[in-house]
C-alpha positions as CSV (number, residue, x, y, z in Angstrom):
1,X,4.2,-14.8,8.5
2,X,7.2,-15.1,6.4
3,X,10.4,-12.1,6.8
4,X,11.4,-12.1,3.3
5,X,9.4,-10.4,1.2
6,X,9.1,-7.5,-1.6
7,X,6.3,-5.1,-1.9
8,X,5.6,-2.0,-3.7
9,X,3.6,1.0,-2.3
10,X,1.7,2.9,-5.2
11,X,-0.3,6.0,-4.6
12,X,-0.8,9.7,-5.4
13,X,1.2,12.3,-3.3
14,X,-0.9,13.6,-0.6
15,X,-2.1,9.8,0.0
16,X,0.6,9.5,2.4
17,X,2.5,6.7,0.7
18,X,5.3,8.3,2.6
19,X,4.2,7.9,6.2
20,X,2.8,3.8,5.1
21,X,6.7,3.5,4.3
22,X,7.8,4.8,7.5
23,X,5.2,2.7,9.2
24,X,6.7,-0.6,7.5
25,X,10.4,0.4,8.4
26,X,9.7,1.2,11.8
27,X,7.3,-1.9,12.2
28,X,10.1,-4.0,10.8
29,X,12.9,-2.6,13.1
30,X,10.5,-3.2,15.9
31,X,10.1,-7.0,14.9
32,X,13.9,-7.6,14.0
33,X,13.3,-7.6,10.2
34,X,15.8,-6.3,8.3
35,X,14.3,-3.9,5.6
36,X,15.6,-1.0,3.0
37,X,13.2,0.9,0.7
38,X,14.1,2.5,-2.8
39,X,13.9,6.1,-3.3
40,X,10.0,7.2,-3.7
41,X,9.3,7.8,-7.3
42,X,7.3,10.9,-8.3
43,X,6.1,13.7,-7.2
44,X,4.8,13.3,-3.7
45,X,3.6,17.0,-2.7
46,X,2.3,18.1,-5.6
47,X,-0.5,15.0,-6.1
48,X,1.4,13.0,-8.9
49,X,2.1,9.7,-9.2
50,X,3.9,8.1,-6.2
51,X,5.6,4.9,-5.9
52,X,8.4,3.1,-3.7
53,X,9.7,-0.5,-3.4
54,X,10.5,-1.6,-0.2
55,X,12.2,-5.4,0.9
56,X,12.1,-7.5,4.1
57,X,14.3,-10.0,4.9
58,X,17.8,-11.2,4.2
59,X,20.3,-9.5,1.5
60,X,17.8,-6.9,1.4
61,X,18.1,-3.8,-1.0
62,X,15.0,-1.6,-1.6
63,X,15.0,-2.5,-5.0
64,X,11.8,-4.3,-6.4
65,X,12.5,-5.4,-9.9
66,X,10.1,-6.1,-12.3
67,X,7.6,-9.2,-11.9
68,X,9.5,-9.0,-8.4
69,X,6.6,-7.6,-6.3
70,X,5.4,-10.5,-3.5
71,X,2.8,-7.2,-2.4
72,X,0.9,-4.4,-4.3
73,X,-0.1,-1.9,-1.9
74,X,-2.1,0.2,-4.2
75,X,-3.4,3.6,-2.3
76,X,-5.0,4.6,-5.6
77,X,-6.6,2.4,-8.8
78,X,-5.1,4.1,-11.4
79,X,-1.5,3.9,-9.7
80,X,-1.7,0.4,-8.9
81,X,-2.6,-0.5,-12.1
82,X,0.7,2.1,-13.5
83,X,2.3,-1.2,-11.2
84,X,1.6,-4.4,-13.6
85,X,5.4,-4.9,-14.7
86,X,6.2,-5.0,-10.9
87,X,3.7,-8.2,-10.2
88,X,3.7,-11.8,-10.6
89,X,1.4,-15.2,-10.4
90,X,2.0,-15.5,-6.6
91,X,1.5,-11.3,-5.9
92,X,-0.8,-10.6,-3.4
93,X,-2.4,-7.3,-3.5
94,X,-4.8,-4.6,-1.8
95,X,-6.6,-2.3,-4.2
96,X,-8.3,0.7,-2.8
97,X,-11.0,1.9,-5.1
98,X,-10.7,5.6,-4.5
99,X,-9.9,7.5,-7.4
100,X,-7.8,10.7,-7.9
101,X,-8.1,11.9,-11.3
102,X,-4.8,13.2,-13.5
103,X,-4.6,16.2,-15.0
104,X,-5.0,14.5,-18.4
105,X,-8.2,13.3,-17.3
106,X,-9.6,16.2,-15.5
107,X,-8.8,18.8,-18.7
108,X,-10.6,15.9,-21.0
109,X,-7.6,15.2,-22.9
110,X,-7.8,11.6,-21.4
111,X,-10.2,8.4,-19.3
112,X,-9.9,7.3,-16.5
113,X,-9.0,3.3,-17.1
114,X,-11.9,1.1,-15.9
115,X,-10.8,0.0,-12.4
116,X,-13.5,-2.3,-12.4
117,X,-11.4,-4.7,-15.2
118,X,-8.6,-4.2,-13.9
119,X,-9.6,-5.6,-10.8
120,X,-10.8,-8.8,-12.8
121,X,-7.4,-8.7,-14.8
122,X,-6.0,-9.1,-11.5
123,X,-8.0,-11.8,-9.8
124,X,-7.5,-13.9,-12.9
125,X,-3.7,-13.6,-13.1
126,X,-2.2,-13.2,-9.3
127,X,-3.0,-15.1,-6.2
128,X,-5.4,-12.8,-3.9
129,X,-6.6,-9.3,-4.6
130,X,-8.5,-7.4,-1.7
131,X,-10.0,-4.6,-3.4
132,X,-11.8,-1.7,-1.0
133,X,-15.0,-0.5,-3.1
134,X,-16.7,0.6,0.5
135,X,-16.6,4.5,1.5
136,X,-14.8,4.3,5.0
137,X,-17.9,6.9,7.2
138,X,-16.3,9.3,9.1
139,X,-12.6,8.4,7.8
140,X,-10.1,11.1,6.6
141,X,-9.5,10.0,3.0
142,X,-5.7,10.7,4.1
143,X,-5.6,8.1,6.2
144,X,-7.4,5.2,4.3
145,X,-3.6,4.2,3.9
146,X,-3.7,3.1,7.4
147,X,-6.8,0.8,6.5
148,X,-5.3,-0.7,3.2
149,X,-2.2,-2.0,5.5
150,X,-4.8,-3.6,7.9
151,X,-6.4,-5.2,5.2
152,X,-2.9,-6.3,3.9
153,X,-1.9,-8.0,6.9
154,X,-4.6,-10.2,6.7
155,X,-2.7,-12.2,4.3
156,X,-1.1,-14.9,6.0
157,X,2.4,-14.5,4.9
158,X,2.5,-10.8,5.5
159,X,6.3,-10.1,6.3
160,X,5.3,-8.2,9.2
161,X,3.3,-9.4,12.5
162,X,0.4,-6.7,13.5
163,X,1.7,-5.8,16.9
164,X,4.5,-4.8,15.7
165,X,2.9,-2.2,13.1
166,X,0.6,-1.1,15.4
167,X,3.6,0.0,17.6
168,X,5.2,1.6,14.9
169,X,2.0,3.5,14.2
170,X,2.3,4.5,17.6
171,X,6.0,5.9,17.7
172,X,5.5,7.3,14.1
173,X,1.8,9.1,14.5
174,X,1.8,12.5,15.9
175,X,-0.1,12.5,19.2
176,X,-3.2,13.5,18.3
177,X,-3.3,11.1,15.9
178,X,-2.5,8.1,17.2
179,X,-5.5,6.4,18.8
180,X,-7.8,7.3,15.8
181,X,-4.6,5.4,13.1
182,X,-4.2,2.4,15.2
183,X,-8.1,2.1,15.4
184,X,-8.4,2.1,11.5
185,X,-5.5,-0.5,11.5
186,X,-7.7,-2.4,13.4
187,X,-10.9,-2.0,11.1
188,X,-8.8,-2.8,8.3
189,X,-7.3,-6.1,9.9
190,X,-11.1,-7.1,10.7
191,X,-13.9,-5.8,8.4
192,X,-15.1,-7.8,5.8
């Protein structure tokens, strides 16, 4: 595990890109890791595109610049892809395969990119991609953001240890809640 670090959270609003955020900061104040975030980009109630930088570490500022990004956190294929300036050789990233169409694509007036090359794109050109092509049985699709950080901290220089998120799930999940959003963390930190 390594503190400094910059990632980038891409998504659709509704995904809860907003509450993974939260998660981080709270998980990073719980582990003595200083952090900031940038202000979310988009349009996250009304199921646009979503996307926030956020820093660990020394001299921190939020900001991820471009070909900055040591993480992609991508909540949604088409969103992570809108993220290719942000990434570099050494990125590491997790891909979930679920797939929210736009408005351009749903009134024909667009495709949907082929997530399938992208995915290829990216295993040629960064160092790890984890990308999630399994349906997740009897998971809320609003919480498979819970899973994709699991999976993410099975990277070995994650800037955050997993107790220390699964506390901050904890403190941040709303009672009723909580049990069922740790246990996903868990599945996503151990399935295959």
């Amino acid at each position: 595990m390594i503190n400094n670090a910059k990632m980038i959270v891409a998504g659709v609003g509704g995904q809860g890109g907003m509450f993974l955020i939260k998660i981080l900061i709270e998980a990073a104040m719980i582990a003595g890791v200083k952090v900031s975030t940038s202000e979310i980009h988009g349009l996250s109630q009304r199921g646009g595109t979503v996307y926030a930088g956020i820093t660990f570490g020394e001299n921190t500022f939020g900001f991820v610049e471009e070909g900055q990004a040591d993480f992609l956190l991508g909540l949604e294929a088409l969103e992570a892809q809108r993220c290719i300036p942000f990434i570099h050789t050494g990125t590491k990233a997790v891909i979930d395969s679920i797939k929210i169409l736009p408005f351009s694509v749903n009134a024909g007036m667009a495709q949907y990119p082929d997530s399938e090359a992208f995915i290829r794109h990216l295993e040629k050109n960064i160092e790890k991609v984890i990308y999630i092509k399994h349906e997740l049985k009897g998971v809320n699709p609003l919480t498979r953001n819970i899973y994709v950080l699991g999976r993410a901290t099975r990277f070995d220089d994650f800037p955050l240890p997993p107790d220390a998120i699964e506390k901050a799930i904890e403190k941040v999940s709303k009672p009723a809640f909580r049990e069922a959003n740790v246990n996903l963390f868990r599945k996503g930190r151990t399935d295959d």
